[in-house]
N, C-alpha and C positions, 0 to 999 in steps of 0.2 A: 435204698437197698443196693443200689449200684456201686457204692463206693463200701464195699465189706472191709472192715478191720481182719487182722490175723484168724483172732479168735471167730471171726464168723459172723458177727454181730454184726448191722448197719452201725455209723458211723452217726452221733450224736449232729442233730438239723437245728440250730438256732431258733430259725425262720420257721419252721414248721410247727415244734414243739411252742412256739409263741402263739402258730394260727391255730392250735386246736385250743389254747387256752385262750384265745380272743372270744371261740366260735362257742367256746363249753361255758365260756363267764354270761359270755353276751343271754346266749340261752339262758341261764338259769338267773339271771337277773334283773331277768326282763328286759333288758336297755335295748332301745330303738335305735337303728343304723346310724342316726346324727347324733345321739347319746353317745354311742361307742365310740364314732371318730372324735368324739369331744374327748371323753375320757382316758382311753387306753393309750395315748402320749404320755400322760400325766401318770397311769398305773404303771405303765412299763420302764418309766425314770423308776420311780418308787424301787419296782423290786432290781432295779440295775445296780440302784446305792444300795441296795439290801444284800446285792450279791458281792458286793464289792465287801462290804464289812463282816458277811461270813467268811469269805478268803483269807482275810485278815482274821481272825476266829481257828481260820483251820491253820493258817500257819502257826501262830501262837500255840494251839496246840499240841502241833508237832515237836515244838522246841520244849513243851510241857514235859513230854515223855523223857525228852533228856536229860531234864533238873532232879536234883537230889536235894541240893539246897534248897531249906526252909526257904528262905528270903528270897531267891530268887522264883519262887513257885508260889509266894504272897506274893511277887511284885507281878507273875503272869496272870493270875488267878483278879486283882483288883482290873488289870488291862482288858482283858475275858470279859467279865460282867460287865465293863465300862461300854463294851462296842454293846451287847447285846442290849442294856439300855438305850442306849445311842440307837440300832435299829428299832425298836419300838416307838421309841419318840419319832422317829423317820415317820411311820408305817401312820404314826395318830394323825402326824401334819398334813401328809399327804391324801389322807382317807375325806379330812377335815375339807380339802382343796376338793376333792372330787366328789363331796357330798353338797358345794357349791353349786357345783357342773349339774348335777343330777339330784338333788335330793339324798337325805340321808336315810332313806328308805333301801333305795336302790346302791349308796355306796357302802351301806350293812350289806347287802343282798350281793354286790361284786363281792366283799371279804369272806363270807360264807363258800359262795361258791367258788375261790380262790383254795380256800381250806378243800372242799368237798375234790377239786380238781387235782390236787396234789398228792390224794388221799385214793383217785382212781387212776393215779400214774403209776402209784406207787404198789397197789392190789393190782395191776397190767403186768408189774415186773416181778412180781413174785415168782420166789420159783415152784410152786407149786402145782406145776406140773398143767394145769386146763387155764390157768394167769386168770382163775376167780379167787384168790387166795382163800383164805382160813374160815372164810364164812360163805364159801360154796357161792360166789358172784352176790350175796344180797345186801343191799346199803346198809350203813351202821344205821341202828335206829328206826329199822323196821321201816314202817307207813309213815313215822313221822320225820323220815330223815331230810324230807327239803325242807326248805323254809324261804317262803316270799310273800 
């Protein structure tokens, strides 16, 4: 909070937004402190290339909104889909790699709570005024919304 943007806002943390998703997977995945240092090298590549090929995603799309030509909006639209395959096959490899490390019990159980994490950043930034968004703070899925 020390370093405020214009707008007022704190200034987006790498490092931190990493430790609460260390702290929120590890949790919800059960993985034991020598689990986690085994794994989360190997997660945090994973979604590094993942972020890398969404950039690449979003500028593509940028240049999308420019195109009028057919042809040129088939040739972005086939490069589009290419990455997004491209990150999933990323995402199997690496899940495949870390379900080595730990069991594919527990590297289901990281992906779950990767999703579940992303999904309470995202209901945190709402603007809906108390940042429990549209379902008043309760998990999707009622009583059955963990899973381990």
């Amino acid at each position: 909070a020390a370093q405020q943007r214009e707008e007022g806002r704190p200034r987006f943390n790498m490092e931190e937004f990493q430790g609460w998703m260390k702290s929120f997977i590890r949790e919800r995945a059960c993985l034991t402190q020598a689990e986690a240092d085994l794994v989360f090298p190997v997660f945090f590549e994973m979604k590094q290339k993942q972020m890398e090929r969404t950039r690449r995603v979003g500028g593509l799309t940028m240049e999308a909104y420019k195109k009028t030509d057919p042809k040129e909006c088939e040739a972005l639209l086939k490069q589009i889909t290419a990455l997004h395959v491209e990150s999933s096959k990323l995402e199997q490899s690496y899940y495949a790699r870390i379900a080595k490390l730990v069991g594919a019990k527990k590297a289901l159980n990281m992906m779950f709570a990767d999703d579940a994490f992303h999904r309470e950043m995202l209901r945190k930034a709402a603007p809906h005024g108390n940042g429990k968004g549209s379902n008043g703070g309760r998990e999707r899925g009622g009583r059955h919304s963990e899973r381990r």
